[in-house]
C-alpha positions as CSV (number, residue, x, y, z in Angstrom):
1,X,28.3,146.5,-144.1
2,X,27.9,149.3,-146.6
3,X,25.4,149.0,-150.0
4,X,24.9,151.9,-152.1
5,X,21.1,151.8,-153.2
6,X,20.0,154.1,-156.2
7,X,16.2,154.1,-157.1
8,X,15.2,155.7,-160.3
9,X,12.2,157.7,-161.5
10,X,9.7,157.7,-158.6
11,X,11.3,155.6,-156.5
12,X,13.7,158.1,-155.1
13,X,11.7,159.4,-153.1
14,X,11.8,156.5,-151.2
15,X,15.3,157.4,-149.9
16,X,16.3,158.4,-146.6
17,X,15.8,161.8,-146.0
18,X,19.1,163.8,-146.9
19,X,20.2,161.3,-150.0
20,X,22.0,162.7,-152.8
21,X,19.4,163.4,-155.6
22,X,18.7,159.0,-156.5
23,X,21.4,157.4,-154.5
24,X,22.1,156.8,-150.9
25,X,24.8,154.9,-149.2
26,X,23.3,152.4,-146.1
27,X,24.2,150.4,-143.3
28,X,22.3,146.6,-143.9
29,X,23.3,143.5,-142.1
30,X,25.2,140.9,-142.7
31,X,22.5,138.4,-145.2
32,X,20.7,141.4,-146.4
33,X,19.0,140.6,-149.7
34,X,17.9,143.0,-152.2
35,X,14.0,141.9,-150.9
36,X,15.3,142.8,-147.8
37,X,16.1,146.4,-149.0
38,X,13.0,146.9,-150.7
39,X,11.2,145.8,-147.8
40,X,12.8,148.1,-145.7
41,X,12.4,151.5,-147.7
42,X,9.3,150.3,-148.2
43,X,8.7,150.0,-152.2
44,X,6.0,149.1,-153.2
45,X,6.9,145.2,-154.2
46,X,4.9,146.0,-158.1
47,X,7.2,149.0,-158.6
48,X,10.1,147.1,-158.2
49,X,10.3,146.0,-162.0
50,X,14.0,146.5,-162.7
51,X,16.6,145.0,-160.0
52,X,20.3,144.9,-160.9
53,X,23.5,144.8,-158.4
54,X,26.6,145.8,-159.7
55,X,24.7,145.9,-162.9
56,X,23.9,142.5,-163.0
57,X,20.2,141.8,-163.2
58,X,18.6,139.5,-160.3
59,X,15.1,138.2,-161.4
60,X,12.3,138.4,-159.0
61,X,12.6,135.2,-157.8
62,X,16.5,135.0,-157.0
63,X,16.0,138.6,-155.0
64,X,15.2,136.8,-151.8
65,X,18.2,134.5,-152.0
66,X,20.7,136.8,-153.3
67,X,22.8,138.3,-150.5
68,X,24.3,141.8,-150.9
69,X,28.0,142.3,-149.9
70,X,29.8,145.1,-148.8
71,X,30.3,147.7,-151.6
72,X,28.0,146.3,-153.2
73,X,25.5,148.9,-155.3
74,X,21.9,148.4,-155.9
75,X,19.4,149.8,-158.4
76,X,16.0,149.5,-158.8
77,X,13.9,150.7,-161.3
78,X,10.0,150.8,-161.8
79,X,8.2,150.0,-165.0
80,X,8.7,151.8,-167.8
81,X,5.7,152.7,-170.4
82,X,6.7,154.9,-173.7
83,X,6.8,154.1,-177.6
């Protein structure tokens, strides 16, 4: 199945190589999980602050559970400092 992931601020450079700018469309398995995802581009698990799917936020411990579905996007953010 197809997910579109887009990671934000220094996370794209995570992406595949080629990606469009923060966003890249991938082929997951059937059951992937937004841990899952992070595991495999290898994020580091700290800079995973902000994790929404179809703009819907998952809390950190529901990201395990939560399986993906085709279409689906995924965006992760890290943390954000500023005042």
């Amino acid at each position: 199945m197809k997910v579109t992931v887009k990671l934000f601020a220094m996370l794209s450079t995570y992406l595949p190589p080629g990606s469009d700018k923060h966003e890249a469309e991938l082929e997951v398995a059937e059951g992937a999980t937004p841990a899952s995802l992070i595991e495999q581009l290898a994020l580091p698990p700290k800079m995973t602050h902000l994790v929404l799917v179809n703009g819907v936020y998952v809390p950190p411990n529901e990201r395990a559970r939560f399986k993906l579905s085709n279409g689906d996007a995924l965006a992760i953010w890290p943390p954000v400092a500023g005042g």
